[in-house]
C-alpha positions in Angstrom: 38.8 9.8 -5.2 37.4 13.3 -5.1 33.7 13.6 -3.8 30.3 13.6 -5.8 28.8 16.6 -7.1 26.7 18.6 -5.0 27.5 16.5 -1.9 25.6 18.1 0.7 25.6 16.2 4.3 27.9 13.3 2.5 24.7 13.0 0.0 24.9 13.5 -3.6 22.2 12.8 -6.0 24.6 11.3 -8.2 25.4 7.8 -5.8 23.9 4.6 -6.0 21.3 4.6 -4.3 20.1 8.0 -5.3 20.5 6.9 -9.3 17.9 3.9 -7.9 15.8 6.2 -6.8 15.9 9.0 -8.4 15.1 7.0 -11.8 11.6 5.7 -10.4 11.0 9.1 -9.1 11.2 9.9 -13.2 9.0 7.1 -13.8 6.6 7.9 -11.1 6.5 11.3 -11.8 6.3 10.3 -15.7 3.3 8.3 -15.0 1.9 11.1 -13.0 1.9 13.5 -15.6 0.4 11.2 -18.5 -2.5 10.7 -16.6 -3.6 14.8 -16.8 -5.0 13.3 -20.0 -3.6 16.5 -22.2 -1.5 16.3 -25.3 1.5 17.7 -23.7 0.7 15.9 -20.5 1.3 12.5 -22.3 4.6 13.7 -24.5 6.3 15.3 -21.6 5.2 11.9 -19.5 6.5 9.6 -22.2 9.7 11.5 -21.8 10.2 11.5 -18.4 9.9 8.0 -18.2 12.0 7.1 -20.8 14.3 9.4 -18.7 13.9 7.3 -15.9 14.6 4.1 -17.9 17.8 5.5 -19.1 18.8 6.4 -15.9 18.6 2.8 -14.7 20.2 1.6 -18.5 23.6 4.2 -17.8 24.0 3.2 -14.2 23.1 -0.2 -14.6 20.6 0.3 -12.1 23.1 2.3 -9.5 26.1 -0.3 -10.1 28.0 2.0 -12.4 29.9 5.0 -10.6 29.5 8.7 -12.0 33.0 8.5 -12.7 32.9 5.6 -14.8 30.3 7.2 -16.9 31.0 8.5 -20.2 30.2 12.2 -20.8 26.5 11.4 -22.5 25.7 9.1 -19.7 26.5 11.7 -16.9 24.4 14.5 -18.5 21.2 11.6 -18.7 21.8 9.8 -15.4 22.6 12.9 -13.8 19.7 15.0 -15.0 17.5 11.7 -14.7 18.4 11.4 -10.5 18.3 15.3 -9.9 14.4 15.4 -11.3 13.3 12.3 -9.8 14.8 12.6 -6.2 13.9 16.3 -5.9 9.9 14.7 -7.1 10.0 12.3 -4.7 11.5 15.0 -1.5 8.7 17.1 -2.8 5.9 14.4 -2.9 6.9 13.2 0.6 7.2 16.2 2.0 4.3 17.3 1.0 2.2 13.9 1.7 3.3 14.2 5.1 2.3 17.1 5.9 -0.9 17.1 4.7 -1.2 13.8 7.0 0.0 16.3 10.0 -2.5 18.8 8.9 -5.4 15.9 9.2 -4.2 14.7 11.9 -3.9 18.5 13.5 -7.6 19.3 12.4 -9.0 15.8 14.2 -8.3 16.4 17.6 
């Protein structure tokens, strides 16, 4: 069996436990954006977690492989784990450091 794509480190956004994540960081990010209260803000959060739900429906919640995916399911898993793991990297990077920062500007 050939590796993932974009296996970096021997991680791939497109493995189990990446598809688990990867659709709540859809649906978290989803959520997030509905509540900026603007028309678009709600549509493009609607989508995004429906996004997230698929992504959970085509892997069966990280049980299916990517190679025993049909074509459809690949292009919405896929673009369902890349968007919601590279939210949550961003959200805890960022919510980290801005911890470091208070923690740098209290002593």
């Amino acid at each position: 069996m050939s590796t993932l794509p974009l296996t970096i480190a021997g991680r791939s956004p497109f493995d189990p436990i990446r598809f688990r994540w990867g659709g709540a960081g859809s649906v978290a990010l989803g959520v997030a954006v509905m509540f900026t209260g603007a028309g678009a803000g709600i549509v493009f959060g609607i989508l995004l977690v429906l996004l997230g739900i698929a992504t959970w429906f085509f892997t069966k919640f990280g049980v299916t492989s990517w190679y025993d995916m049909s074509a459809a399911g690949k292009v919405i898993a896929g673009t369902g784990s890349v968007i919601g793991c590279a939210f949550l990297y961003i959200f805890l990077l960022t919510f980290f450091a801005v911890l470091k920062l208070f923690e740098f500007f209290t002593k």
